[in-house]
N, C-alpha and C positions, 0 to 999 in steps of 0.2 A: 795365391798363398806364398807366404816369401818365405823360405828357406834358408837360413843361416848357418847352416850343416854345422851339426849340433856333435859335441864328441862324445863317443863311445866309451862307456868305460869295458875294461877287460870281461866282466859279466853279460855286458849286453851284446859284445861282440861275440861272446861265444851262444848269448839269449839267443840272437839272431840268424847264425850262421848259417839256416839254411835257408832263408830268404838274401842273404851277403851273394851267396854263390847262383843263384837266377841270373843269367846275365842280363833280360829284361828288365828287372826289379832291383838286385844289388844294393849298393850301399848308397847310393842318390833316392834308390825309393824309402828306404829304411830312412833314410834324412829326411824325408817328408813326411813321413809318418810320425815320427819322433818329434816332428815341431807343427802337425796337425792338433785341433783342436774338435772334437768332436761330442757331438749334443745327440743324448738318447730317451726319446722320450717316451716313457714307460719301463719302468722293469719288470716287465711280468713274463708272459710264454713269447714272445718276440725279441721283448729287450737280454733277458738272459741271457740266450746263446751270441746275440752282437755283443754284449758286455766284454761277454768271454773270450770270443777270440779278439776282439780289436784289443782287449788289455794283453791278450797274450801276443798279438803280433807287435804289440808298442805303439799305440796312441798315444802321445804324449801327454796328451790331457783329453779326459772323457769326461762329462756335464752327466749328470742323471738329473732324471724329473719323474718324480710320482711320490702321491701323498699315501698311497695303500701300505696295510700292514702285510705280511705272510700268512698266509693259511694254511691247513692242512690239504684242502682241497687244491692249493696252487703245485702243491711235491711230487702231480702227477705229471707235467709238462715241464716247471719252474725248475730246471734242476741245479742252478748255482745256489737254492737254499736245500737246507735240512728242517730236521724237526724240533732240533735245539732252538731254531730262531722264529717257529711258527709264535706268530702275537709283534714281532719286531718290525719296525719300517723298514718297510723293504731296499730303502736306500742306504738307509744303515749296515744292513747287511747283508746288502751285495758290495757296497765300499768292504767291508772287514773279506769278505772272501776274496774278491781283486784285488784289493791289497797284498794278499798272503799268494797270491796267483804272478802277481808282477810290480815288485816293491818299486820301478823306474817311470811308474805313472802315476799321473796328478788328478786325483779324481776331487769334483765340483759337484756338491750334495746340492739341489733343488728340491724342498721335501715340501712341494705345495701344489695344490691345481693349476693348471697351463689354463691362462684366461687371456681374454683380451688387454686388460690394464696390466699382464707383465709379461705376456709372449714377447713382445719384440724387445723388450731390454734386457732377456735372457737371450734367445738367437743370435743377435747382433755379436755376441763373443768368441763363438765357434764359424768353422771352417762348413762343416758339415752336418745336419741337420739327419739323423735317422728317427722314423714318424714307427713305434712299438704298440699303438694304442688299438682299443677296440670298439669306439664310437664316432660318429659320423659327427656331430660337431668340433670334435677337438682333431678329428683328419682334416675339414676344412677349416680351423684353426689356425694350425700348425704348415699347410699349404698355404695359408694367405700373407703368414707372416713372413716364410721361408722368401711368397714372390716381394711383398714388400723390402725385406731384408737383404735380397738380390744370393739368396743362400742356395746350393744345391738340398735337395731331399730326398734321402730314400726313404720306398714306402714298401709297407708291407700288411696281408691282411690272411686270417685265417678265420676258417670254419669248417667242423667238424671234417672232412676229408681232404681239401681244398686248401690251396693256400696261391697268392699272388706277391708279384713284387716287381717292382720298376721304381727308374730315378726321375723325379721331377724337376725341371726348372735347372735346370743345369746348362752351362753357356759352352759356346761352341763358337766357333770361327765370325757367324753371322749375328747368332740373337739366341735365345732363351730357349730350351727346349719345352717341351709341354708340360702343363703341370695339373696338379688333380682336379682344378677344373677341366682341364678339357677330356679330361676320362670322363668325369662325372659332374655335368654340368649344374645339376638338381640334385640333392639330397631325394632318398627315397622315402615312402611314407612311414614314420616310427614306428608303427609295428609289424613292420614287411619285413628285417633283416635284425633276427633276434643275435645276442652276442653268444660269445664262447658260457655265460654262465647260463643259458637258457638253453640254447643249440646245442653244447657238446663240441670239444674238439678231441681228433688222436693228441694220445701223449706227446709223438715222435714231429707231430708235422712241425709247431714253432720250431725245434731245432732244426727242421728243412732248411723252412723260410726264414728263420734268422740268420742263419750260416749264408745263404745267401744277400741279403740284406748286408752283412758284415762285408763279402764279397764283391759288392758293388761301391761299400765305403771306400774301401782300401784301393781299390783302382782309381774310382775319382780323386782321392789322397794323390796318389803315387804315378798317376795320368796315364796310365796302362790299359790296352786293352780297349773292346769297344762296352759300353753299357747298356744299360737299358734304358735310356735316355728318348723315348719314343717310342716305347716298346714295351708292353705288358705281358709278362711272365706268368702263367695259369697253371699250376701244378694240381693234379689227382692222385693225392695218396695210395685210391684204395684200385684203382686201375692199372694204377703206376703209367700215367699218362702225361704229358706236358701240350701247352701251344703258345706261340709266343706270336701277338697280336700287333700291328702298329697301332698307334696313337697318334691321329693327326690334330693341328692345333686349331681349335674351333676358332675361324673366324669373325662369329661376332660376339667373343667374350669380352665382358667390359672391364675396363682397366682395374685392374685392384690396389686401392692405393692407401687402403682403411682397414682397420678389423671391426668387426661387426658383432651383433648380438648372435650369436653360433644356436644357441636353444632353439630362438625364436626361427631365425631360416632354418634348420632342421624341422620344426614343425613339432618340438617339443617343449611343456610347460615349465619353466622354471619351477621349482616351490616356492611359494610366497613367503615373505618373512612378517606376514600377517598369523599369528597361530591359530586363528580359524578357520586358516586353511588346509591344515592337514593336522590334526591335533593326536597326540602323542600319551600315549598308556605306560607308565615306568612298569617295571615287573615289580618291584613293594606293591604297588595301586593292583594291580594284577591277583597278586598273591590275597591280599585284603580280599578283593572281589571274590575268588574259589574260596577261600576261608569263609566268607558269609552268607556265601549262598545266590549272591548278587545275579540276575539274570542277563546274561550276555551271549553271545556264541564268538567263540574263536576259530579264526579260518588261517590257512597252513598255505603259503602259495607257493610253496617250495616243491623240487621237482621227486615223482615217488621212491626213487632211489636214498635221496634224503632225508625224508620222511620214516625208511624204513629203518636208517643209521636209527637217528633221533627224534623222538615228537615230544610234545606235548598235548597229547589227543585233540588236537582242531581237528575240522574238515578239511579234509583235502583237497584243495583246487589249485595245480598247479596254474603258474600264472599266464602259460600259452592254453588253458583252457578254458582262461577267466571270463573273458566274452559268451562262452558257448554254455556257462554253466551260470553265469550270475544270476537267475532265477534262485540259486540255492541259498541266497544268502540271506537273513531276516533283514526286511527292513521295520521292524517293530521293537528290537530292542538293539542294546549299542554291539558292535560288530566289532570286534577286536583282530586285525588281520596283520601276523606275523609273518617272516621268511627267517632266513638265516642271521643276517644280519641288523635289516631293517631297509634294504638300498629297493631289493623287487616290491614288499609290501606298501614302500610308498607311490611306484611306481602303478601298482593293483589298486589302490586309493584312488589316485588323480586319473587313471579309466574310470573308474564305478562311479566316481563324482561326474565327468564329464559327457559321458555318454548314457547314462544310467540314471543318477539323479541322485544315487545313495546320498542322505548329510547327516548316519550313523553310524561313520566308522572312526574306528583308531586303530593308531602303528603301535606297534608295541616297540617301544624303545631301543634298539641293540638287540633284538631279536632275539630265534633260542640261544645264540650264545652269550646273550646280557645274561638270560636266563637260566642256564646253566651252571653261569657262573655263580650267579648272587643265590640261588636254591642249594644247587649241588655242590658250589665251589668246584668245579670242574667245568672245559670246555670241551661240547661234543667234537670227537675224533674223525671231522669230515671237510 
């Protein structure tokens, strides 16, 4: 990273003054931070809290990536938003609060899916690559591009108690240090390791693990310190426990020199852009059907905490008990299966089709809160 020791104005010098007076860190490391360039990809219970403090220790320039909007359910982890901005992209407004946080930084909106056709000509711009996400294709992703890119990575990952973090692919005197392949050679099998919206995480742990995550940018920034460059960071919230693990570099990993179809090696179904393959119920069409009497059953696969905020009297089958309960569902008339949004019911679909047989269902469009909306004119409070 080349350094052009950038000037301070009177603001920043007094923004900064108690990283100035570190004699470790001082005003060489503040100069490399200030003309670091750094990529965050996710803003959600990880990305947050690294937004926050690398804006407020002076990134010069921070990259966001994510196409999600705000929710209500995100204000119990997500705490750089409020509820003034539930429904807004979340890049929007987390740029409006970092801005108002640290006017001396150049923040870089990416308000799209991280895919194979534009990971590496978005990485290739920044210095430092922090991995915020919560899926197994877009970590190996985002690790393939990083090794192709020759990027440093930090990674981070939580679930419900639990949280990890370590730096991938980061260079040293010799060669490359290890990267998320050689943690995790194999994706696991797609329904083994459910996320934060099925599993549950603490409010408090992203802010752990991103603070840390943050702490590991800034050293590799500023070249301080040892990392975790080899090394996996294993935090228990609820023991208040730590272990911190080496990572040795598998030797017969094969070169990665390509980005790849991430779904398909995860062992996950894209949706088709055939509409017969997973066909789709508006809430009008919905509304028409309870208005006439139409014989269908709606199914709820949302979790019962959920359910209990808001329904629309389906059955309940949360979607970790869809396997153990699909007996319950008709296969005799058409099946109507909602969630919150629409993202688990499709995902309840392409099981029942696939292992099951079902070829009578439908998503209900934008889920209860399409339906909410367009009935009630209101979106449920969850």
């Amino acid at each position: 990273m080349q350094v052009d020791a950038p000037i301070f104005s009177k603001s920043e010098f007094e923004r900064y003054s108690r990283h100035l007076i570190i004699p470790e860190f001082n005003i060489k490391g503040q100069q490399k931070l200030k003309s670091a360039a750094v990529l965050v990809i996710g803003a959600g219970g990880l990305g947050c809290p690294v937004l926050q403090y690398l804006t407020a220790a002076g990134v010069g320039t921070i990259g966001m990536v994510d196409f999600d909007v705000v929710s209500e359910s995100n204000l119990q982890r997500q705490i750089l938003y409020d509820v003034t901005q539930v429904g807004e992209k979340k890049v929007y407004a987390a740029e409006k609060k970092l801005t108002a946080l640290n006017p001396h930084v150049q923040f870089h909106i990416h308000d799209l899916e991280l895919s194979s056709s534009n990971a590496l000509g978005i990485i290739e711009d920044y210095d430092v690559v922090i991995d915020g996400t919560d899926n197994f294709p877009t970590r190996y992703l985002v690790n393939d591009a990083c090794v192709i890119a020759d990027k440093p990575l930090v990674y981070g990952s939580i679930f419900q108690f639990e949280g990890q973090v370590s730096v991938f692919n980061l260079a040293n005197s010799h060669s490359r240090g290890p990267n998320y392949r050689d943690l995790f050679p194999t994706p696991p099998p797609p329904d083994l390791v459910p996320n934060c919206a099925e599993g549950g995480v603490l409010g408090v742990l992203p802010g752990i693990i991103g603070s840390l995550q943050a702490n590991e940018a800034i050293k590799i920034i500023a070249n301080i310190g040892d990392t975790l460059s080899g090394r996996l960071f294993v935090f228990d919230a609820l023991t208040f426990t730590s272990v911190t693990l080496n990572i040795p570099l598998d030797p017969i990993q094969k070169s990665i020199d390509h980005l790849i179809d991430y779904n398909s090696f995860c062992h996950i179904k894209p949706a088709s852009h055939d509409p017969s393959h997973l066909n789709e119920i508006s809430v009008h069409q919905l509304k028409i059907w309870l208005d006439n009497g139409t014989p269908f059953q709606l199914v709820d696969v949302r979790n019962i905490y959920e359910y209990d905020i808001a329904n629309i009297s389906g059955t309940l089958i949360p979607l970790s008990e869809l396997e153990q309960r699909h007996d319950e569902i008709n296969r005799a008339c058409p099946v109507v299966i909602h969630c919150r949004s629409g993202k688990r019911s499709k995902e309840a679909i392409q099981i029942l089709r696939d292992k099951y047989g079902f070829d009578n269902l439908l998503n209900l469009s934008g889920g209860i809160l399409a339906y909410s909306k367009e009935i009630n004119n209101e979106i449920p409070t969850y």
